[in-house]
Kinemage of the C-alpha trace (Angstrom):
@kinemage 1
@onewidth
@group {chain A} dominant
@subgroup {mainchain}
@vectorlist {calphas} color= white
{ca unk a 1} P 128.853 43.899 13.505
{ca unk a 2} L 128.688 40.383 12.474
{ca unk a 3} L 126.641 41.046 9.614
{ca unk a 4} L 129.210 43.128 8.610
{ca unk a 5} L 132.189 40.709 8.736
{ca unk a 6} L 129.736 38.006 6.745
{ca unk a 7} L 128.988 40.315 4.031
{ca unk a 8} L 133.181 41.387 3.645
{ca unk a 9} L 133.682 37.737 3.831
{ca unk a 10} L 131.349 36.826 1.341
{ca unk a 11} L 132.075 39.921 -0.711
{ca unk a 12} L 135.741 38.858 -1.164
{ca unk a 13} L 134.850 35.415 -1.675
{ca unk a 14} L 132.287 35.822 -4.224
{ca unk a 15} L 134.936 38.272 -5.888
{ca unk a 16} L 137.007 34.988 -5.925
{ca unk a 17} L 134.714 32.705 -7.522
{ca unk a 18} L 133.575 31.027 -4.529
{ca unk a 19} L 130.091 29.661 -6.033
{ca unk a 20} L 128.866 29.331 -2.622
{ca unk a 21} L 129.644 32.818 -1.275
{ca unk a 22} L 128.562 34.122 -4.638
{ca unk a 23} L 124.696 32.698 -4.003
{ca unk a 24} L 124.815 34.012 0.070
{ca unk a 25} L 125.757 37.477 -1.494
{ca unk a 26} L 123.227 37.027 -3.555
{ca unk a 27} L 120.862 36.366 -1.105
{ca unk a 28} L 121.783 38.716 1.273
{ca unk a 29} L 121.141 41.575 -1.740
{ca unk a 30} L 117.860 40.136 -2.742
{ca unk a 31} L 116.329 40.285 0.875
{ca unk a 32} L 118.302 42.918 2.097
{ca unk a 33} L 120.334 40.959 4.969
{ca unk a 34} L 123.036 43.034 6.217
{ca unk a 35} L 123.288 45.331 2.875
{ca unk a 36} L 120.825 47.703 1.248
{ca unk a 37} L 118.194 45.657 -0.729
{ca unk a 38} L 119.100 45.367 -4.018
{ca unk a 39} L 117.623 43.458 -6.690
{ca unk a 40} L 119.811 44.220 -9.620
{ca unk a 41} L 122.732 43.335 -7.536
{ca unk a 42} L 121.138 40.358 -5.910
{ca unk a 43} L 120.184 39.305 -9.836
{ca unk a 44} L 123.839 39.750 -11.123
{ca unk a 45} L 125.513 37.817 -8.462
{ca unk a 46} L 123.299 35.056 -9.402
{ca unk a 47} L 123.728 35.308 -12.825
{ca unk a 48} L 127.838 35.155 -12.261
{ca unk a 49} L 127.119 31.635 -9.744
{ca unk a 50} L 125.245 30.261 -12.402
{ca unk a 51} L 127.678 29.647 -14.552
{ca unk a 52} L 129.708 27.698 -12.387
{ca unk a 53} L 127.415 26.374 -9.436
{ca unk a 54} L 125.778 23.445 -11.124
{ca unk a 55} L 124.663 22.210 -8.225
{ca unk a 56} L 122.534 24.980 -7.238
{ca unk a 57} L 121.495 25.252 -10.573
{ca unk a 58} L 117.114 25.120 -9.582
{ca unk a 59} L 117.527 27.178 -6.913
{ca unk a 60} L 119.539 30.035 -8.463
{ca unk a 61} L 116.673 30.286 -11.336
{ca unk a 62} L 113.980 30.619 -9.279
{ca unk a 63} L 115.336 33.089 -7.443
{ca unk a 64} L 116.515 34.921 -10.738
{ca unk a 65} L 112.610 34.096 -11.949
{ca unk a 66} L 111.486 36.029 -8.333
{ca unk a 67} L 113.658 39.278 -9.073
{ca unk a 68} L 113.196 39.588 -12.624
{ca unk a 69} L 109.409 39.647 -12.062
{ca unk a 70} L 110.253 42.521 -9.020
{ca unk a 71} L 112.901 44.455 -11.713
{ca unk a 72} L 110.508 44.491 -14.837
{ca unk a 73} L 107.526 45.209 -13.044
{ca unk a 74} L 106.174 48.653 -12.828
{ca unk a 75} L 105.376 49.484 -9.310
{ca unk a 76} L 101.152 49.924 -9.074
{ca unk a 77} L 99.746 53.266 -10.105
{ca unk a 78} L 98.047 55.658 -7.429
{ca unk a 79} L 94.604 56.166 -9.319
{ca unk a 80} L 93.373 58.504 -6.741
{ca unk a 81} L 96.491 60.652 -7.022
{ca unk a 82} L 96.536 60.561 -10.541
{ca unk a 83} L 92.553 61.385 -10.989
{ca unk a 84} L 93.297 64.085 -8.544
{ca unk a 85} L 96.136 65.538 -11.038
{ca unk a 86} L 93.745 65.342 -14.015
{ca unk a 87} L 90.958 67.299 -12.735
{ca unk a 88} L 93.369 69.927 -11.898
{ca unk a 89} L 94.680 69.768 -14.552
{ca unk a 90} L 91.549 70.233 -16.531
{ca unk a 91} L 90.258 72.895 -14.788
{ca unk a 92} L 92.760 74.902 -15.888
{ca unk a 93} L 91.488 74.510 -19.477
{ca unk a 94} L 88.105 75.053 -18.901
């Protein structure tokens, strides 16, 4: 319940262009406090406090640094599962 009333409070305060709610929404996307995680949202709310939070100007790029590197990697491949495919595949050809 009081997760709930933090993340309406800092939902309508970050909507405000409270710098400081804007990064604890932020946060609360990126590790999935309260909220669904959510990296692109998490990303975007840190983009909008960077413009006007000079002060946590270091700490809002590394955490856009983190979640970039989560967004624009591909997640590992399954090799197993994927060999597994191919042969079956093949053996239908042959």
């Amino acid at each position: 319940m009081q997760q709930q009333t933090t993340l309406a409070w800092c939902q309508k305060a970050a909507e405000q262009g409270l710098p400081s709610a804007q990064v604890a929404l932020a946060e609360m996307y990126r590790r999935g406090n309260g909220v669904a995680e959510d990296t692109v949202t998490a990303y975007m709310w840190y983009l909008v406090s960077e413009k006007i939070n000079a002060e946590q100007k270091d700490e809002i790029s590394a955490a856009k640094r983190q979640i970039r590197w989560l967004i624009t990697t591909p997640p590992p491949l399954n090799l197993a599962a994927t060999k597994g495919y191919l042969n079956t595949r093949v053996s239908h050809f042959g």
